[in-house]
VOZARO-558979 format. One record per residue (C-alpha): x, y, z. Coordinates in Angstrom, 1 decimal. Example, Ala and Ser with C-alpha at 12.3 -4.5 7.8 and 13.67 -1.06 7.14 Angstrom:
<nodes>
node east->12.3	north->-4.5	up->7.8
node east->13.7	north->-1.1	up->7.1
</nodes>
This chain:
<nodes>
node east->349.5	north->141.1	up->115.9
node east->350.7	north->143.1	up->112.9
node east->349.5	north->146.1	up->114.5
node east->350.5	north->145.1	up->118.0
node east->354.1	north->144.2	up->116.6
node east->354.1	north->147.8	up->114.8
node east->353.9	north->149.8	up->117.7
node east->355.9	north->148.1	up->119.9
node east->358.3	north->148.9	up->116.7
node east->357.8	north->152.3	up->117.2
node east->358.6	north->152.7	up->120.8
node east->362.4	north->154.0	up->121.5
node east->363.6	north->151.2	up->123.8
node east->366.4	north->148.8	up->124.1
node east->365.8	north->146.0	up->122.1
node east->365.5	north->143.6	up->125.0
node east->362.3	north->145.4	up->126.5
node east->360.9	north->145.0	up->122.7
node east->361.9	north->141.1	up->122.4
node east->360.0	north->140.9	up->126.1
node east->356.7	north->143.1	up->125.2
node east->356.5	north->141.3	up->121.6
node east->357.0	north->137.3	up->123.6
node east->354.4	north->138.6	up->126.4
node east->352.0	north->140.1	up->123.9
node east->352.4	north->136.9	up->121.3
node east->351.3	north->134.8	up->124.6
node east->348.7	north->136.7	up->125.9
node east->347.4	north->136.6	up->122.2
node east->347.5	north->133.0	up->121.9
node east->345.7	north->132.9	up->125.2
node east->342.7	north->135.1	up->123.8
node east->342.7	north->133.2	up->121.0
node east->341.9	north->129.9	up->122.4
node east->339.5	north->130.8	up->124.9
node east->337.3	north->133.4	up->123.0
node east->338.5	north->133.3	up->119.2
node east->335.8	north->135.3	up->117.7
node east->334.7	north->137.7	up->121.0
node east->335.0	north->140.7	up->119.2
node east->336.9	north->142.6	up->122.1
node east->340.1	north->140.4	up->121.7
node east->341.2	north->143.0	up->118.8
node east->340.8	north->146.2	up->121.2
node east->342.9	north->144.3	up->123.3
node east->345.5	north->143.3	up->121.6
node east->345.7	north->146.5	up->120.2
node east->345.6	north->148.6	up->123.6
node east->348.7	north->146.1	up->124.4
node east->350.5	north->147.9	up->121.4
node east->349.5	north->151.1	up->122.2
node east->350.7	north->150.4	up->125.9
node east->354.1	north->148.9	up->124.8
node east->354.9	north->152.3	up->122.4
node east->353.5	north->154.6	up->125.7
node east->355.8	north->152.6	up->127.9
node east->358.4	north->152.9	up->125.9
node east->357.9	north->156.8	up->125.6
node east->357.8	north->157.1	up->129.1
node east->361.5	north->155.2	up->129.6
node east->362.6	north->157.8	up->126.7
node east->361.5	north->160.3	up->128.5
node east->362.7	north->159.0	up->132.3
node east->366.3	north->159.0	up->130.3
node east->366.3	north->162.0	up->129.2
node east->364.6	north->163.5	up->132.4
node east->367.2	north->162.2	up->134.4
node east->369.8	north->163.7	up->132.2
node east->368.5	north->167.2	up->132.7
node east->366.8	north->167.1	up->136.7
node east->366.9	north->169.5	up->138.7
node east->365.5	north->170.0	up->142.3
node east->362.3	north->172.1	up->142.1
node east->362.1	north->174.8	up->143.8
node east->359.5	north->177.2	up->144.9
node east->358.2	north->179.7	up->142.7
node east->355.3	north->181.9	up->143.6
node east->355.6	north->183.2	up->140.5
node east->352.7	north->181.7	up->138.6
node east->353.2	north->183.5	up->135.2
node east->357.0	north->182.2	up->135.4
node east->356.3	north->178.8	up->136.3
node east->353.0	north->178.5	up->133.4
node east->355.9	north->179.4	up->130.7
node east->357.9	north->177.1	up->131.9
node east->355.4	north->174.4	up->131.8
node east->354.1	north->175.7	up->128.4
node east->357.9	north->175.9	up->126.8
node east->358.3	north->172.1	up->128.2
node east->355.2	north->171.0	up->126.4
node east->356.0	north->172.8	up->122.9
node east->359.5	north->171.2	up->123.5
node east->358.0	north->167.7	up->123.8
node east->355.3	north->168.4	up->121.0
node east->358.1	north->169.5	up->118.8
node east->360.2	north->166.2	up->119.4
node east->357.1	north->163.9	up->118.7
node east->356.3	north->166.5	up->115.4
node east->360.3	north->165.5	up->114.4
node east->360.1	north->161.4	up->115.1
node east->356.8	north->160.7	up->113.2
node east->355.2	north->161.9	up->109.5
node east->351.6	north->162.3	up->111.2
node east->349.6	north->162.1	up->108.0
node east->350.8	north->158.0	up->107.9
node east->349.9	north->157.9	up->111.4
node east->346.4	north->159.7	up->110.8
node east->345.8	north->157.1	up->108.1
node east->347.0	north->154.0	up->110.0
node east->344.3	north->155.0	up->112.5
node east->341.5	north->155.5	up->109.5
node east->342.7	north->152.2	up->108.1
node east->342.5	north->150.6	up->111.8
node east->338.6	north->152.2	up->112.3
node east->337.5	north->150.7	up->108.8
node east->339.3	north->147.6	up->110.3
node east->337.4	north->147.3	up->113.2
node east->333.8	north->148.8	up->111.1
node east->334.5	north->145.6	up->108.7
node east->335.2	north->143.4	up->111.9
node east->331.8	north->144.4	up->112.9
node east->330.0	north->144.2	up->109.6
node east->330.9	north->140.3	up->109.6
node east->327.8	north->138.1	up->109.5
node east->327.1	north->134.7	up->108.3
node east->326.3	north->135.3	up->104.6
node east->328.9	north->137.8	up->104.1
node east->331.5	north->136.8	up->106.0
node east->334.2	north->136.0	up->103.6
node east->334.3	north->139.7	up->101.9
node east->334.3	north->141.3	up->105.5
node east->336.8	north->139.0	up->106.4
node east->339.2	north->139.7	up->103.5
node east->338.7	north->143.5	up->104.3
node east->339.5	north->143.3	up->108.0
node east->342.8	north->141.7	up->106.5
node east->343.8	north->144.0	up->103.9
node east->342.5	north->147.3	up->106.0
node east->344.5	north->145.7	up->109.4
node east->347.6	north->145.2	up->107.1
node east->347.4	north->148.5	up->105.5
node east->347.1	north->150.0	up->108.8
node east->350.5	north->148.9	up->109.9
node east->351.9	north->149.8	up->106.6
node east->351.0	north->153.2	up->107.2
node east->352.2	north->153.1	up->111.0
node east->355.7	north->151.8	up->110.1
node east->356.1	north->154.8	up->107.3
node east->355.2	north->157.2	up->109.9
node east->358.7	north->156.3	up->112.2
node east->361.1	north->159.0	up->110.5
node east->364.4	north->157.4	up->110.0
node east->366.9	north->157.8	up->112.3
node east->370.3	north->161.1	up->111.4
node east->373.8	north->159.6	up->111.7
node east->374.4	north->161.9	up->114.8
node east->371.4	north->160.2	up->117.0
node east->372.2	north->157.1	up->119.2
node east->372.1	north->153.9	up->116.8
node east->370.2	north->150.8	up->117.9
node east->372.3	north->147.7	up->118.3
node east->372.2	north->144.7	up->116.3
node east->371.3	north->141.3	up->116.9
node east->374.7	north->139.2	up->117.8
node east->373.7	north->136.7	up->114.6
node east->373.6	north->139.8	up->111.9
node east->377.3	north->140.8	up->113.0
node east->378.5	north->137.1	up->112.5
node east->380.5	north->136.6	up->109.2
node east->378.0	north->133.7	up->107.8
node east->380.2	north->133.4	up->104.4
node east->381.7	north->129.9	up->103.7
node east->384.8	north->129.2	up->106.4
node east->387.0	north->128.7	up->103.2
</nodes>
C-alpha cells in the first residue's frame, strides 16, 4: 500500500479523486488479502492499481489542459506539416514530464521495487524471515525514492487545497 498510496500521490488531481482512488484501492486490498494472502500476484496488483491511479490522473491533467487549448482539426494533406506538429506536441509533453519529476529517484524506486518483488520470490520456508525483512525495507525504500522524485511545486503554479481541519484554528478557545 505504501507504493500504491505513493503514486496515487503523484498524480495531479483534485484531492477528492485521490481520497476516492486511495478508499477503493485500501478495499480492494483488504479484499485480496483475505481471500489469497500469500498468492504472489496480489503485489502486481496492487501495484498496477497505483500505476493506474497516477496514469488516470495524467490523463485528467491532460483533458484540462487540452480543453484549454482545442481547436477543431482540420485537414492537412501536408504530411511533413502535420509529423512536426505531432513531433513538437510530444517533445512538449516529454519536456513537462522531464520538469515535474527528478528521474534518477524514479529509476531507483523501480530498482528498489524489482529487488522487492526478486526478494518476494526468494521467500521459502527456511529463509523466510530475512526475505521477508528485505521485501519490507526494499518496498519502503522504493516509495522513498518515488515521493523524492515529485519536484516541488513554484509559487506561480496552481496550489492544491487544504483539508477543511488544517485551516481550523485548533489553539485553546481562551
Amino acid at each position: 500500500m505504501a507504493v500504491v498510496s505513493t503514486f496515487i500521490y503523484m498524480a495531479s488531481m483534485d484531492e477528492a479523486s485521490k481520497r476516492a482512488i486511495h478508499t477503493s484501492a485500501f478495499i480492494l486490498t483488504a479484499l485480496l488479502a483475505v481471500m489469497h494472502a500469500t498468492w504472489s500476484a496480489n503485489i502486481f496488483i496492487v501495484v498496477a492499481i497505483g500505476i493506474l491511479g497516477l496514469l488516470f490522473g495524467w490523463a485528467l491533467e491532460f483533458s484540462t489542459a487540452c480543453r484549454s487549448v482545442y481547436r477543431l482539426p482540420r485537414f492537412d494533406l501536408n504530411m511533413p506539416e502535420r509529423w512536426q506538429n505531432m513531433k513538437s506536441w510530444f517533445w512538449n509533453r516529454m519536456k513537462k514530464l522531464q520538469k515535474r519529476y527528478h528521474w534518477r529517484f524514479v529509476l531507483l524506486g523501480f530498482v528498489a521495487l524489482a529487488l522487492a518483488a526478486t526478494s518476494w520470490k526468494m521467500e521459502a520456508y527456511q529463509s523466510y524471515w530475512i526475505w521477508h525483512s528485505i521485501w519490507h525495507i526494499t518496498i519502503y525504500t522504493s516509495s522513498f525514492f518515488f515521493l523524492c522524485s515529485t519536484r516541488a511545486k513554484r509559487s506561480n503554479e496552481q496550489q492544491e487545497s487544504e483539508y477543511q481541519l488544517t485551516r481550523q484554528d485548533s489553539s485553546s478557545r481562551t
